[in-house]
N, C-alpha and C positions, 0 to 999 in steps of 0.2 A: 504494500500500500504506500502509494505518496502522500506526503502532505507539506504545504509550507502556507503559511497564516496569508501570503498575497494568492496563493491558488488553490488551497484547500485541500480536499480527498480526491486525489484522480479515478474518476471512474469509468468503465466500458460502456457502449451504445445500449450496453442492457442493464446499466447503473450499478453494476459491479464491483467492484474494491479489488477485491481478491479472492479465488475461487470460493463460491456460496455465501462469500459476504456482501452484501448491499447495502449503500448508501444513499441517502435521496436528502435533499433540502439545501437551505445555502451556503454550507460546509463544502458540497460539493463542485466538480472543477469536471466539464465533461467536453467532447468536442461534437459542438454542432456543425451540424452539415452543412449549414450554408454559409456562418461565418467562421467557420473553426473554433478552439478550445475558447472556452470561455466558464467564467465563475458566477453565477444571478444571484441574488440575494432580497427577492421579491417574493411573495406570498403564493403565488402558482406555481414556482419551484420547490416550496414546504412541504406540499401536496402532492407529491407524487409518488408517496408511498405507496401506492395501490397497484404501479406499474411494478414496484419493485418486490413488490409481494406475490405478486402474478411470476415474476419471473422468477424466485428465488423456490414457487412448487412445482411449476411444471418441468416437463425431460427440455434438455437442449435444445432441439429439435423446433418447440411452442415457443421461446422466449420473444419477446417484443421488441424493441429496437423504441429508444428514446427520442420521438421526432418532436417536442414540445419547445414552444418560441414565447418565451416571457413578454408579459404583457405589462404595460401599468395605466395609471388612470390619474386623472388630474381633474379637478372639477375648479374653476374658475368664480367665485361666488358673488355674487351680485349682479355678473353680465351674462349667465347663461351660457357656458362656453364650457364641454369637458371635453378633454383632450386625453386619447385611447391612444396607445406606442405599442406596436407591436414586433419583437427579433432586434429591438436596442440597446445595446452599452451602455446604460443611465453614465459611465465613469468616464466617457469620451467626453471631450470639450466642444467638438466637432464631431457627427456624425454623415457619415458616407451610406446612402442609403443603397445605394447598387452599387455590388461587387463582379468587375467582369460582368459580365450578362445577368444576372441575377439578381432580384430584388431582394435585401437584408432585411429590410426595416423602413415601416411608413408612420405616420401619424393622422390619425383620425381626427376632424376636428367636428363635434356635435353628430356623431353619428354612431352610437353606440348599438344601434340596432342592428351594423353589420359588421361587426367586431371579428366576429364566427369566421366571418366568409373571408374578411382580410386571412 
């Protein structure tokens, strides 16, 4: 198992540690697929014990693959304005929302009904 306090618990695509041990929440350090390694420490990364409990009973064979892209939420109070991030670095000063061909990360602005679908 790795750890270091700036990257955490390095874990596998199946939130892994080390054989049959798993890890999940924002201790953890895993590499997503669209931006590479990365640490979240948001409340939808807390939450995914349920993946890691799925994969820690089933054979080999069943295990899931971690495709989940941190989200956060900002609600602007008085002007009616919430603002949804979706697959963002909160730690960047600048964010680069397309990598190569590929979209990272948008920001939704009053539109929380299609969160999902981003």
């Amino acid at each position: 198992m790795t750890w270091s306090s700036s990257v955490g618990i390095v874990v596998n695509a199946e939130l892994e540690a080390l054989a049959d041990i798993f890890v999940v929440g924002s201790t953890t350090s895993y590499c997503d697929e669209f931006v590479g390694p990365r640490r979240v420490d948001r409340y939808d990364q807390a939450v995914k014990g349920l993946l890691a409990g799925h994969n820690r009973v089933v054979p080999a064979r069943k295990k899931k693959v971690h495709r989940h892209q941190p989200v956060f939420r900002s609600n602007l109070l008085g002007i009616g304005v919430t603002v949804d991030g979706v697959g963002l670095d909160a730690s960047l000063q600048a964010m680069e929302y397309v990598k190569a061909t590929n979209i990272v990360g948008m920001v939704l602005w009053n539109a929380p009904n299609i969160l999902e679908k981003a």
